[in-house]
N, C-alpha and C positions, 0 to 999 in steps of 0.2 A: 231589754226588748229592742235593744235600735243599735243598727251599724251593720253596714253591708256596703261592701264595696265591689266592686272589682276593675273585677273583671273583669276582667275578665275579663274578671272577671275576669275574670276573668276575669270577668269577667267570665270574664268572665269569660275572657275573657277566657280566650281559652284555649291554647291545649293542642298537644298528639304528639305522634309519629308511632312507630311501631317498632319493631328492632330485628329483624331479618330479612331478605330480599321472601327466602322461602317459606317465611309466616304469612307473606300478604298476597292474598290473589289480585289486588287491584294495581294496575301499572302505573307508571308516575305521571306526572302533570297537576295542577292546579286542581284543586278541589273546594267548592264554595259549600257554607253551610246547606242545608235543609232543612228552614227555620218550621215545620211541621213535625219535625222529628227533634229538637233538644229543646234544651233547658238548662239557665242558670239561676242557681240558689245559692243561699248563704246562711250557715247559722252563727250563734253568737249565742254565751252563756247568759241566762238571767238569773240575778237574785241567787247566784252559784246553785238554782235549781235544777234548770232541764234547759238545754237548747232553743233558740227562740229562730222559728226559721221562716226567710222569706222567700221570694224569686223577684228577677225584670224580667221585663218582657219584651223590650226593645232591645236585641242586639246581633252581632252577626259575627261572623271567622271566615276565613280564608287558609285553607295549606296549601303550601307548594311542597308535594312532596317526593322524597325523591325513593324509588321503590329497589333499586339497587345501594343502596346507601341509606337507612333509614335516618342516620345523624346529622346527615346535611341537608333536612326538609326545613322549611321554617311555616311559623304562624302568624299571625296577625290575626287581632281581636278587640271589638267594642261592643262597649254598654253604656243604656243612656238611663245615670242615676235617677232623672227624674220618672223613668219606669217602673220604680221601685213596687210588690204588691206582698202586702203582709198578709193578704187577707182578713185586716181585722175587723171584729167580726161586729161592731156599733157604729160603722163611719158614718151615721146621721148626727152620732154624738161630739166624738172626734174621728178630722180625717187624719190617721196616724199618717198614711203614703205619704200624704203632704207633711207635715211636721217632718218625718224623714229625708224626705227631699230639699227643703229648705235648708238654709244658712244656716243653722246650727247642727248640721249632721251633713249632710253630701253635697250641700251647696248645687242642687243640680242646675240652678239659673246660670252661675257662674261657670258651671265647669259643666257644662251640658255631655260631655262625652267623656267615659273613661277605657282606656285600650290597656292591651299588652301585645307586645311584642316582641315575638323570640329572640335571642343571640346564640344559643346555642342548644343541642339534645346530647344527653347524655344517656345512649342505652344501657339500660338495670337488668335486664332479663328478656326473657320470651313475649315479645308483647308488651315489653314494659318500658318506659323510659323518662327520664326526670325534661320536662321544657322550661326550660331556663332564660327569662327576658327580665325586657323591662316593663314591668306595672305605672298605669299614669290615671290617678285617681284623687279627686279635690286639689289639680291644679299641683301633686306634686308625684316625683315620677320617684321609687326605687325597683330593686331586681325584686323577682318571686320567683319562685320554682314549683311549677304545674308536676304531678306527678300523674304519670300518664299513664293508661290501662288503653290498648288495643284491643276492642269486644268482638269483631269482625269485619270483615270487607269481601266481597265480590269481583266479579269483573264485570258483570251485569247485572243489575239490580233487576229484584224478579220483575217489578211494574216501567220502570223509564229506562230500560237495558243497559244504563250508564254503570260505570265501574264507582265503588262507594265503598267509604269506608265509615268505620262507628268507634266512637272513643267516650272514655268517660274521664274527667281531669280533676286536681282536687289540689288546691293550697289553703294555707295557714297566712295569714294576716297581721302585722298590728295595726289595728282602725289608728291609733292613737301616732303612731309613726306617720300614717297621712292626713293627721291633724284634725281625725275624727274622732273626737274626747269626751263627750259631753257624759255626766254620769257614770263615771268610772266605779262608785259606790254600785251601782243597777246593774251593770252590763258588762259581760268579762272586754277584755281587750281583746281577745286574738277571735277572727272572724275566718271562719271556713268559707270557702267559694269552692264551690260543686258546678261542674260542667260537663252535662251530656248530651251527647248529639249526632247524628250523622251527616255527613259530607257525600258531594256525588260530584264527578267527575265535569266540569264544565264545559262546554259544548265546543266554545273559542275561549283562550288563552289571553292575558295582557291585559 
């Protein structure tokens, strides 16, 4: 029932590119999230039952991407663990977010922020391609690799006529590799980070 990271996250934390010039209607330049449109989640096995799934709520991406070259766009992404929401469902009884949050699982006081950030994309197909960085989460940083789904993009978004694009992104985890262990008996180790969202063209640059 507990361990989630990212992200991303991502984070979460999170994620993209696409993988042909003539897949994407949206031209290149800088694209900031549209935090009314995504979402990052995580699940994690419980009791080798069923999936045990959360989300944050605090977090944001930026791409720089490049729409002649989809491999040399990059990402940056944060999540702030202490946004943690399991939804569970007695917090008059216990508050889980908080036990979660705290120094025995994400340490969010200590490590208030956790990023990724690309080094590299690796286009896989039509739309497809693996984002490859560095994950920095409880204060300790390794690579992960976002796999990356291109949903679609525009040149003008039907409402703010801005050029947008929409991605869904998904890695695999060991919580225990970033020193989030507690209950190995309860809790599988490896933690999915799910990120969906759309991006829209920024107005200025920098």
């Amino acid at each position: 029932m507990r361990t989630f990271l990212i992200a991303a996250s991502a984070a979460a934390v999170a994620f993209s590119t696409p993988t042909a010039a003539q897949d994407v209607a949206a031209p290149s330049g800088v694209y900031k999230l549209d935090r009314n449109h995504a979402s990052v989640s995580f699940s994690v096995i419980h009791l080798n039952l069923a999936p045990y799934i959360g989300r944050f709520g605090a977090f944001d991406a930026t791409i720089d991407f490049n729409a002649e070259t989809p491999a040399a766009s990059s990402v940056k992404a944060t999540v702030a663990p202490g946004s943690i929401d399991t939804g569970y469902p007695t917090p008059e009884q216990t508050d889980f977010d908080a036990e979660l949050a705290g120094s025995d699982w994400l340490d969010a006081q200590a490590h208030p922020q956790a990023s990724f950030v690309s080094t590299s994309i690796r286009i896989t197909g039509a739309g497809e391609a693996d984002v490859v960085g560095d994950l920095t989460l409880n204060g300790v940083t390794l690579p992960a690799t976002f796999a990356t789904s291109l949903v679609g993009s525009a040149d003008s978004h039907p409402l703010t006529k801005a050029p947008a694009l929409g991605f869904v992104a998904r890695a695999v985890i060991s919580r225990s590799a970033f020193g989030v262990a507690p209950l190995p008996q309860f809790v599988g180790d490896e933690v999915e980070i799910v990120f969906r969202g759309e991006f829209q063209k920024a107005t200025t640059e920098g």
